[in-house]
C-alpha positions as CSV (number, residue, x, y, z in Angstrom):
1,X,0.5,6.3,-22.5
2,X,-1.5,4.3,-24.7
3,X,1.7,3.6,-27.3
4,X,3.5,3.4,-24.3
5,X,1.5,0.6,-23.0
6,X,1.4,-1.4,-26.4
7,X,4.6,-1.3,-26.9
8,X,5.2,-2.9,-23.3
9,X,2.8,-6.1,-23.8
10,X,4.4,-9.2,-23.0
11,X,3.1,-12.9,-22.7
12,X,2.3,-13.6,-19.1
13,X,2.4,-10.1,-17.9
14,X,0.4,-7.6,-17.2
15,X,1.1,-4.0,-16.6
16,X,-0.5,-1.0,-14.5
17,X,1.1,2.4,-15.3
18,X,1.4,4.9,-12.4
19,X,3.8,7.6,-10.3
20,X,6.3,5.3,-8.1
21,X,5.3,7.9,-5.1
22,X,2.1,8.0,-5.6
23,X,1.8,4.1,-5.2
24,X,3.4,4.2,-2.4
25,X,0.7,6.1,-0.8
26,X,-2.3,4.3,-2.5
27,X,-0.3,1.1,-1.2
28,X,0.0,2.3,2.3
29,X,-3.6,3.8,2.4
30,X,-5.7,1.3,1.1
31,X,-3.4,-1.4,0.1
32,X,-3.9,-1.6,-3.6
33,X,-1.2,-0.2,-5.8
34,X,-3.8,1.0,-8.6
35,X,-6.0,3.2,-9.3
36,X,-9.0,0.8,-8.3
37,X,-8.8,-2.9,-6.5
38,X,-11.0,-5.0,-5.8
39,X,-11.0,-6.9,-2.5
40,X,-12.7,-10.7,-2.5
41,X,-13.6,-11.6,1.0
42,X,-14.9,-15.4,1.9
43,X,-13.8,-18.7,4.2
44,X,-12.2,-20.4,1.2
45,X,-9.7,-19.3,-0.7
46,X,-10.2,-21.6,-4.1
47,X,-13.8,-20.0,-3.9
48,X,-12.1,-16.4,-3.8
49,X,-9.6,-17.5,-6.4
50,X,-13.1,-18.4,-8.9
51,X,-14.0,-15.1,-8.4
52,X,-11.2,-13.0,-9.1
53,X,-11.1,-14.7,-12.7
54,X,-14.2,-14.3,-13.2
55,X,-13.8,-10.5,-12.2
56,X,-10.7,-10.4,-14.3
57,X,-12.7,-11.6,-17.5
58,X,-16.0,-9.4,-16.9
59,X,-14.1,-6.0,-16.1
60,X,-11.3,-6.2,-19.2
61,X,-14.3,-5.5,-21.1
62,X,-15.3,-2.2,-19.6
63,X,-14.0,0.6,-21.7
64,X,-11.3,2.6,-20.7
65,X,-9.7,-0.6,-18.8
66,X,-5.6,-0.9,-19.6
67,X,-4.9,-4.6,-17.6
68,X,-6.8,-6.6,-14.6
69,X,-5.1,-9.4,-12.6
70,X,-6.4,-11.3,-9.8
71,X,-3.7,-12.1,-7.6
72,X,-3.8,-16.1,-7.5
73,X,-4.5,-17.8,-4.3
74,X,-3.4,-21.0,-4.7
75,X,-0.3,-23.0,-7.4
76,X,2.3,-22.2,-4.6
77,X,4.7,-25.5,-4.1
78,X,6.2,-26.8,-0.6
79,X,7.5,-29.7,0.9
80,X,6.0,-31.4,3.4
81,X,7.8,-33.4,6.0
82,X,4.9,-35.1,8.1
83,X,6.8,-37.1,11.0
84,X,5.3,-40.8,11.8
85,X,4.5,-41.1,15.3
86,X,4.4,-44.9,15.9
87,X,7.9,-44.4,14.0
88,X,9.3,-42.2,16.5
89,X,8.5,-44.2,19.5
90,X,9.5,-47.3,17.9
91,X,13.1,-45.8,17.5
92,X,12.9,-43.4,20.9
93,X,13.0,-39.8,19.5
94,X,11.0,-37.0,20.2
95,X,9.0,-34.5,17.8
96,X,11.8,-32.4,18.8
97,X,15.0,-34.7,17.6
98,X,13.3,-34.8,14.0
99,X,12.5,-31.3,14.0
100,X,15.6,-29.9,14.9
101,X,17.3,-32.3,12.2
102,X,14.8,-30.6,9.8
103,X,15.8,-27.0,11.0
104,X,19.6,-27.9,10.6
105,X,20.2,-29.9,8.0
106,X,17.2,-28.3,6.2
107,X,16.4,-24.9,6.9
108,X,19.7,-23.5,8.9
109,X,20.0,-22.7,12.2
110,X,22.0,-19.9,12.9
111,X,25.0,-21.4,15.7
112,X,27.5,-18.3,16.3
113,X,27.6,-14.7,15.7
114,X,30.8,-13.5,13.8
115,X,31.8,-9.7,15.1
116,X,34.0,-7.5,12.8
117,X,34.7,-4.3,14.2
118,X,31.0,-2.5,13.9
119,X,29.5,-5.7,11.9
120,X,27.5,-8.2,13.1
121,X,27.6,-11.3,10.4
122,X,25.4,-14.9,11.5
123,X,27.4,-18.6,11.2
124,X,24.1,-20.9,10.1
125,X,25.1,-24.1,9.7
126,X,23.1,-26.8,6.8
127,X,23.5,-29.5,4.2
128,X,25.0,-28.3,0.8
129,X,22.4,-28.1,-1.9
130,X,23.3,-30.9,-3.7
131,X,22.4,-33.1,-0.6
132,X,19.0,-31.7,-0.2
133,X,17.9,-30.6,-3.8
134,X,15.2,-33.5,-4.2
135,X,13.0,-35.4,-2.4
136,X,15.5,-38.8,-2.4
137,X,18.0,-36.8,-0.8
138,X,15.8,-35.4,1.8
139,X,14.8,-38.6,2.4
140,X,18.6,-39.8,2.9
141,X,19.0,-37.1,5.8
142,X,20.1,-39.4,8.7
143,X,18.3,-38.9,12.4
144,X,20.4,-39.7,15.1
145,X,18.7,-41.9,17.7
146,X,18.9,-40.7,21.2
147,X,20.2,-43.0,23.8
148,X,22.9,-45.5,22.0
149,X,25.1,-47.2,24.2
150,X,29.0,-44.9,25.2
151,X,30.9,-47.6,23.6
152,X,29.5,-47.6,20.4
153,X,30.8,-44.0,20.3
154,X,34.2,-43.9,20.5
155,X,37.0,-44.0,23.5
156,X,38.4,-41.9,25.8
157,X,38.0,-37.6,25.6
158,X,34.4,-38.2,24.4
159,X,31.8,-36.2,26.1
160,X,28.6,-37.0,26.9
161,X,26.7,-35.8,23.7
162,X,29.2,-38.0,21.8
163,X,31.4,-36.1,19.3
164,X,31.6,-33.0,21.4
165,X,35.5,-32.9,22.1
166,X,35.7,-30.2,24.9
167,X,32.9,-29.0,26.5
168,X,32.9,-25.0,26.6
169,X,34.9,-24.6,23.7
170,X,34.3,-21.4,21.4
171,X,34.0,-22.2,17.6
172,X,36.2,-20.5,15.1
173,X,35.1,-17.2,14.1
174,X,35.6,-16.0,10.7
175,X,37.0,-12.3,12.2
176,X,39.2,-14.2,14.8
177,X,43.2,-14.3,14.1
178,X,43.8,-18.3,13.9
179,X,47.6,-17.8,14.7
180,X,46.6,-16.4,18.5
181,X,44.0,-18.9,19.1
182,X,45.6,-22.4,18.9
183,X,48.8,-24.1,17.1
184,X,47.8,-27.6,16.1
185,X,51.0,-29.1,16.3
186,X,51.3,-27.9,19.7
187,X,49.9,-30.4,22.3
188,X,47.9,-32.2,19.9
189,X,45.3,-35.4,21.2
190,X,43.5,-37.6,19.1
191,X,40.2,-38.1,20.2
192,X,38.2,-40.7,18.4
193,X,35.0,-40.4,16.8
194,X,32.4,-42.9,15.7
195,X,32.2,-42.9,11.6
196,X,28.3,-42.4,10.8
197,X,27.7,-45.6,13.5
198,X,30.8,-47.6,12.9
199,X,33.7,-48.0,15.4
200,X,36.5,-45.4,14.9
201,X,40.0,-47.0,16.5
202,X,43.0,-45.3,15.5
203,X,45.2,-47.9,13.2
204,X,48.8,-48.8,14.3
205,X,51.5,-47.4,11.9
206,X,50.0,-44.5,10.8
207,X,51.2,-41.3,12.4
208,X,51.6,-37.6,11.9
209,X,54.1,-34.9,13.7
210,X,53.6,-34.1,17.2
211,X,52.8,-37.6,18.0
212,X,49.0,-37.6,16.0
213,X,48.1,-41.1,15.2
214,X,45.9,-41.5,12.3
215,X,42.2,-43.2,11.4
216,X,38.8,-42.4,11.1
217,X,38.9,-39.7,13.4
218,X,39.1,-36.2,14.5
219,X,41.5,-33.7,16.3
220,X,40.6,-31.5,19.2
221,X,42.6,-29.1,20.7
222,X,42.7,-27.7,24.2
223,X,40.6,-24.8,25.2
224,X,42.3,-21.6,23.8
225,X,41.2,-18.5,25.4
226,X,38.1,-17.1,24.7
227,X,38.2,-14.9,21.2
228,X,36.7,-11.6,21.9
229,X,33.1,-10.4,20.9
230,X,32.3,-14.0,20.6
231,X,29.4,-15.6,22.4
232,X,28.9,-18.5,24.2
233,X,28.2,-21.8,21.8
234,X,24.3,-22.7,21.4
235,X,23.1,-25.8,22.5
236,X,21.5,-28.3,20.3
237,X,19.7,-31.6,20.8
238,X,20.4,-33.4,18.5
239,X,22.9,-36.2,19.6
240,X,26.2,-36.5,18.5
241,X,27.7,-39.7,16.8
242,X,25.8,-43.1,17.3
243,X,23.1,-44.8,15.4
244,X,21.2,-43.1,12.8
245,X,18.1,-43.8,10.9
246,X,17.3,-41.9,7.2
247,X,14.5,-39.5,7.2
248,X,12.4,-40.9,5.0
249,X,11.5,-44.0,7.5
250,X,10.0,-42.0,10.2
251,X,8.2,-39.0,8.4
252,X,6.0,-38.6,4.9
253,X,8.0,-36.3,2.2
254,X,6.1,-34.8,-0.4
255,X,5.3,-32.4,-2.5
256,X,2.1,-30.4,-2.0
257,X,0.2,-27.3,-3.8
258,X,-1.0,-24.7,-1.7
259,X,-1.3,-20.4,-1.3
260,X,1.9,-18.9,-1.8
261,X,0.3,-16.0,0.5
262,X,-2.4,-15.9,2.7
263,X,-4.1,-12.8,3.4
264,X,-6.8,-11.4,5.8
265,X,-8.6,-8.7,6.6
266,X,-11.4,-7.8,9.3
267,X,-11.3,-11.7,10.5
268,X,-11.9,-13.1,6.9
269,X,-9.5,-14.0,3.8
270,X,-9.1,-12.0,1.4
271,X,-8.0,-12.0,-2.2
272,X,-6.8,-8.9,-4.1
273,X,-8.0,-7.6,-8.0
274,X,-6.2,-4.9,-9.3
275,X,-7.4,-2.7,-11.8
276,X,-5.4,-0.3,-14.2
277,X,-7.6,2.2,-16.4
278,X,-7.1,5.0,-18.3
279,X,-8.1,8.4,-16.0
280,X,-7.8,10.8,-19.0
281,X,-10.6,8.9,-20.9
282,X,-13.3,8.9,-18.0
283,X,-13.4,9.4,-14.0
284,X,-13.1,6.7,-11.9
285,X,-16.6,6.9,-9.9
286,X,-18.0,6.8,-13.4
287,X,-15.9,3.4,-14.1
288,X,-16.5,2.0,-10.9
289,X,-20.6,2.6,-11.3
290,X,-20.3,0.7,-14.3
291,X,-18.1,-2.4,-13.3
292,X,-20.8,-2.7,-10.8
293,X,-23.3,-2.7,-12.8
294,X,-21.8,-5.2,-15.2
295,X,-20.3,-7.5,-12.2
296,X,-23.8,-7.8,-11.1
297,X,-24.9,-9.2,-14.2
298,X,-22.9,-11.2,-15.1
299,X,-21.4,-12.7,-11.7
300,X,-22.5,-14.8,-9.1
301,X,-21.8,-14.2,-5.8
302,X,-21.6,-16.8,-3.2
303,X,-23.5,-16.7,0.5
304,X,-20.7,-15.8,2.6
305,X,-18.9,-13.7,0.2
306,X,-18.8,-10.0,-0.6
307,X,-16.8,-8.0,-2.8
308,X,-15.4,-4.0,-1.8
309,X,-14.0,-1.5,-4.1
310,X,-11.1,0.2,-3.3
311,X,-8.1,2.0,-4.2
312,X,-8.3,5.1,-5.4
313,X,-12.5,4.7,-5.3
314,X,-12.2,3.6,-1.6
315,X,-10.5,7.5,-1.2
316,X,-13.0,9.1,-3.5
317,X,-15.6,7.5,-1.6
318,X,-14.6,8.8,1.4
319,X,-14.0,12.6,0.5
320,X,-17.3,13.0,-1.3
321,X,-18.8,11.7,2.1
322,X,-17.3,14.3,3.4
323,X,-18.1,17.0,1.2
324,X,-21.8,16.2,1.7
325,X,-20.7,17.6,5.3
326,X,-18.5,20.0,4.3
327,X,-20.6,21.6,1.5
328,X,-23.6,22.3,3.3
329,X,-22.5,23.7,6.1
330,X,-19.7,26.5,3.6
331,X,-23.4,27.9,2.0
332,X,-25.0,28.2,5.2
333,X,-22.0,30.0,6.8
334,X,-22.0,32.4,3.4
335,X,-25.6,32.7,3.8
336,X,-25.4,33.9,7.7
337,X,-22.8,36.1,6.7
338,X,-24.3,37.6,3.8
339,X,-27.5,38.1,5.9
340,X,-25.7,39.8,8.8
341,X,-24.2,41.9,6.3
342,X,-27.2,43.0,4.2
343,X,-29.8,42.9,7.0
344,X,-32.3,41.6,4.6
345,X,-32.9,38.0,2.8
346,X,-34.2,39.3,-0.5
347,X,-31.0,40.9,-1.0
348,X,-29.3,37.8,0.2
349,X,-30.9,35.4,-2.2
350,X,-29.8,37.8,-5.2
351,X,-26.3,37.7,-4.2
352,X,-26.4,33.3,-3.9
353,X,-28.1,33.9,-7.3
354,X,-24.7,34.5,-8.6
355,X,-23.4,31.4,-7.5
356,X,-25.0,28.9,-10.3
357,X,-24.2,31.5,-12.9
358,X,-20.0,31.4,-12.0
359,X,-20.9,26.6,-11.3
360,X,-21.9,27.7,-15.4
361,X,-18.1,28.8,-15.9
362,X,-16.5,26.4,-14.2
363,X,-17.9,23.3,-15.3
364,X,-17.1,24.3,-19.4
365,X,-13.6,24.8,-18.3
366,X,-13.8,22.0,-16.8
367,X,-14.8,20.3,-20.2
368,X,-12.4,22.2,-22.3
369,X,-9.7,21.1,-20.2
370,X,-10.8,17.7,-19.7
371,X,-10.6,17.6,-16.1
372,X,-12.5,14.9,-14.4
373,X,-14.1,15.9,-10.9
374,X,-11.6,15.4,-8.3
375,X,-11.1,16.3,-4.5
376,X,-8.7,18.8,-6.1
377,X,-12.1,20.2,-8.4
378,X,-14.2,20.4,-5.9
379,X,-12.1,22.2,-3.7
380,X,-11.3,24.7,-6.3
381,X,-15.7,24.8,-6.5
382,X,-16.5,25.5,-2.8
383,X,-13.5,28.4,-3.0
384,X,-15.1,29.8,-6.4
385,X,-18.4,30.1,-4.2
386,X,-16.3,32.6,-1.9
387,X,-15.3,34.4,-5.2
388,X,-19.0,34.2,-6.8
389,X,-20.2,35.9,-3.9
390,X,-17.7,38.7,-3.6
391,X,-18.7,39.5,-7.0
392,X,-22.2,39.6,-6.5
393,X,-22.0,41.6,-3.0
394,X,-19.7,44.6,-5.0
395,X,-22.7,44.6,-7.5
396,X,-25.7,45.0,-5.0
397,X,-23.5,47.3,-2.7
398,X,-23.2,49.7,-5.8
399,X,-26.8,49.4,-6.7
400,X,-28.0,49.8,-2.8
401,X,-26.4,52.8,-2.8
402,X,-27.8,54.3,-6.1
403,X,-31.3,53.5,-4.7
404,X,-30.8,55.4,-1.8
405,X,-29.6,58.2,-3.0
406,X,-32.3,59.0,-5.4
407,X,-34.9,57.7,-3.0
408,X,-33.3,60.3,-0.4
409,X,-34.0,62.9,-3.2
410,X,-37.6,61.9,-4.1
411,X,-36.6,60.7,-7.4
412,X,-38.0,57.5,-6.9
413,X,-41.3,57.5,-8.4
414,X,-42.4,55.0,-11.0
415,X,-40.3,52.0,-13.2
416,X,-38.0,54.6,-15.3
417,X,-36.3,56.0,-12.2
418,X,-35.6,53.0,-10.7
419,X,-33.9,52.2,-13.7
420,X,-31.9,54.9,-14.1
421,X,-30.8,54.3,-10.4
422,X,-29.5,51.0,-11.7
423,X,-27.5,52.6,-14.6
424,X,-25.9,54.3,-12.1
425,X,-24.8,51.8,-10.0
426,X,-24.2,49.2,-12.7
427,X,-22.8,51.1,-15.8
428,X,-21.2,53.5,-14.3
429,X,-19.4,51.0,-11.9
430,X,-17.7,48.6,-14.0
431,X,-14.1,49.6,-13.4
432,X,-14.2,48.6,-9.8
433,X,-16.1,45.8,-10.4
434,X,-13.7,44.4,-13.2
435,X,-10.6,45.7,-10.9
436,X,-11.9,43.1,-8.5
437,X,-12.3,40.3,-10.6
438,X,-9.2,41.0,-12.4
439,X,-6.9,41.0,-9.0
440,X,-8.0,37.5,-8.3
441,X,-7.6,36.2,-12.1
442,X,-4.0,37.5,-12.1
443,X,-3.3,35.2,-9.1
444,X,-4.8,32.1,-10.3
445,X,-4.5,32.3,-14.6
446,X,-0.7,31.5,-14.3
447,X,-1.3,28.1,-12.7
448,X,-3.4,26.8,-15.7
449,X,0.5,26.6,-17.4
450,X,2.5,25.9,-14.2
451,X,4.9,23.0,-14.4
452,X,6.5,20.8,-11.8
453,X,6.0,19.0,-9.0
454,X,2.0,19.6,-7.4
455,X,1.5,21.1,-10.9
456,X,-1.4,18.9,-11.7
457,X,-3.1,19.3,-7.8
458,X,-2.7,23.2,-8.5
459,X,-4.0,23.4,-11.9
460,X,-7.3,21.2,-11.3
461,X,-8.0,23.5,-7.9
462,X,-7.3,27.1,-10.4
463,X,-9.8,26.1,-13.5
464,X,-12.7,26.5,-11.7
465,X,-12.0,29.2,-10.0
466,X,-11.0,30.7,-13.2
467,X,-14.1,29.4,-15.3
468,X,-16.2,30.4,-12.5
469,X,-14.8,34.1,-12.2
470,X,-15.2,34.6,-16.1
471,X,-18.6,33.4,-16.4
472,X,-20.3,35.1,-13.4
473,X,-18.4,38.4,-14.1
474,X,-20.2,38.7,-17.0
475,X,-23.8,37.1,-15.7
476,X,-23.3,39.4,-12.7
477,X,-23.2,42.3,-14.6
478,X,-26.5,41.7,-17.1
479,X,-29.0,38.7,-14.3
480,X,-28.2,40.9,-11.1
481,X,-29.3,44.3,-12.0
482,X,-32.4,43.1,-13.8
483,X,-33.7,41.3,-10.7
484,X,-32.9,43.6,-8.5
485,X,-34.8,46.5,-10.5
486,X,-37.6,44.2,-10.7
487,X,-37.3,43.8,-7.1
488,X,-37.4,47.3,-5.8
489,X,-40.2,48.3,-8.4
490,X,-42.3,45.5,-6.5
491,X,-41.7,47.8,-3.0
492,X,-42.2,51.2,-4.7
493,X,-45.6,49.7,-5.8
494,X,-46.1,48.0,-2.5
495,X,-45.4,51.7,-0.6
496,X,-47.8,53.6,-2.7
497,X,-50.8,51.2,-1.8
């Protein structure tokens, strides 16, 4: 991964290597698609900006760190169009008149939904590009001003928005068949349109078939039926024909920096780090101590501002608060159940005594292997702790009921018969004691080389089972015996006084 990443560096990039599901679950779960974030909150976003850089420079110095970026909160470019009031009410117009010219000839405003058998395709109507592509042009936009007298308009077949020809009349829909809808040298009527303010008369001598005079104007048609699937037409303000007035008189266009994204979170902005390191080097609780450490030194934090670690950490955190729940209470449920089993604590202790001697196993394994502790470890420890146990209660069963025996027989007199008892019971039982611990190695030694999907999951939950089993097998089989001999000579001396 290392090479990998090397041989990926680019000018201006930065890159943070992971499984494409697996960040879609960190990205879902704690919103960072890394390993570890860093979230900035504050009331100001240059102010959260300053500290992300400053987190990016401090934290690329940590070892084990592949690539940090602050996501940048401000360089974002837009256009502002700030109308002049005074302006407006000089010429008559509304907020809504300049806006809606904004949203048209601008943005696009969607007039007519197209149906095509199962498809649903939006008309939006705006200026081509190369009429709004710069500020000069934007400003060139013309307004139309409400209100202008009817003559100034045009003649007869106007309506009263001004170049509306028929009221009610469908547009054209791309999925309509033009040759059912109208003919246009059937019935033809010129009606006559004002030219951008000017008076639009038709000109004598100029004519076209069907009896179409010609000029500055334009045709409508009468009203064809209505096309199927086609919905009514959407009304617009703006006014039609008339006087106009350009843009850039009544409103202030210009250019302006700002956040290309804002973000918030728990009533505050917010401001994203994200963090790529390398897990095979190091464990990421052990990073995240550390960047703490060093952020504290060598950053200043503002009142008003706080900074919280998540990702990946932010899910650590909250399983190891809830193994300090869950641990506790597995050891006292072994512990009840080992008491209600033996009937006695001292017998009970011995058996938990085998549970640091398999933590022994584990943890080497655990080295060996390189595994850093996981959710996936430390479930594999509190199910070793099951395993250590069964071991240990085979042992003391065996050992209980050498005792016995002998002590039934009066054999049980001084040190030497107590440990012959124990030979018994522990020398002359390691078959079934290995048969034990061999039953559960063959079901977990073949995922420390299984392959595949989980693979990884599998294989961190087996090696400390595995370590575990290995190591207290053996410590079982010499600690055990020699406590519990130890032990019973301490009653046989007790009895006698």
């Amino acid at each position: 991964m290392a090479e990998f990443d090397k041989a990926m560096k680019f000018p201006g990039w930065t890159n943070a290597w992971t499984m494409p599901i697996k960040t879609r679950i960190d990205m879902l779960s704690t919103g960072i698609r890394t390993p570890i974030g860093v979230k900035i909150f504050g009331h100001d976003l240059t102010e959260i900006e300053r500290i992300g850089m400053q987190l990016e420079q401090s934290l690329s110095k940590i070892p084990s760190t592949r690539s940090v970026y602050s996501d940048r909160n401000t360089g974002g470019y837009f256009i502002d169009i700030i109308p002049d009031r005074l302006a407006l009410a000089r010429y008559g117009l509304t907020m809504r008149d300049v806006e809606d010219v904004i949203e048209t000839a601008i943005g696009g405003m969607p007039i007519e939904v197209t149906i095509e058998g199962r498809e649903r395709y939006t008309i939006n109507v705006r200026y081509p590009r190369d009429l709004r592509d710069n500020i000069q042009h934007l400003k060139e936009i013309l307004v139309p001003i409400a209100g202008s007298p009817q003559s100034e308009m045009g003649g007869e077949g106007m309506s009263n928005e001004g170049g509306r020809a028929i009221e009610g009349e469908p547009p054209l829909l791309a999925g309509s068949n033009w040759a059912e809808v109208y003919n246009p040298w059937d019935n033809m009527q010129l009606v006559q349109m004002d030219n951008m303010g000017g008076g639009g008369g038709s000109k004598p001598g100029s004519s076209f078939p069907g009896g179409f005079s010609g000029g500055m104007g334009s045709t409508s048609m009468p009203a064809s039926p209505q096309m199927k699937g086609s919905s009514p037409p959407q009304g617009s303000s703006i006014p039609e024909g008339g006087r106009h007035i350009p843009l850039g008189q009544i409103a202030d266009i210009r250019i302006v920096t700002g956040p290309p994204m804002i973000k918030d979170e728990a009533g505050m902005l917010v401001g994203y780090v994200f963090v790529d390191m390398d897990q095979s080097q190091r464990d990421i609780g052990g990073y995240v101590q550390e960047a703490k450490r060093v952020v504290s030194e060598e950053i200043s934090i503002p009142s008003g501002y706080y900074l919280k670690w998540t990702g990946q950490y932010e899910l650590l955190e909250q399983m190891t608060k809830k193994m300090k729940v869950v641990v506790p209470i597995t050891l006292i449920m072994v512990i009840i159940l080992l008491y209600l089993n033996f009937r006695n604590i001292t017998e009970t202790l011995i058996v938990l005594a085998s549970v640091p001697f398999a933590l022994v196993g584990s943890i080497w394994l655990m080295y060996f292997l390189k595994y850093n502790f996981s959710t996936a470890t430390w479930v594999g420890i509190i199910a070793l702790v099951g395993l250590a146990t069964e071991t240990g209660i085979v042992m003391v069963l065996y050992l209980d009921h050498a005792y016995e025996r002998r002590k039934r027989a009066g054999k049980m007199r001084d040190l030497n018969d107590i440990i012959w008892a124990h030979m018994e019971g522990t020398v002359m039982r390691v078959r079934p004691k290995l048969m034990t611990v061999g039953t559960t190695m063959i079901g977990l030694v073949p995922l420390l080389w299984a392959q595949g999907t989980g693979a990884d999951v599998m294989k961190r939950i087996a090696a400390p089972m595995v370590g575990g089993l290995i190591s207290s097998t053996f410590l079982t089989l010499e600690i055990i015996p020699v406590v519990y001999t130890y032990w019973r000579y301490w009653q046989i001396k007790h009895e006698h006084k």
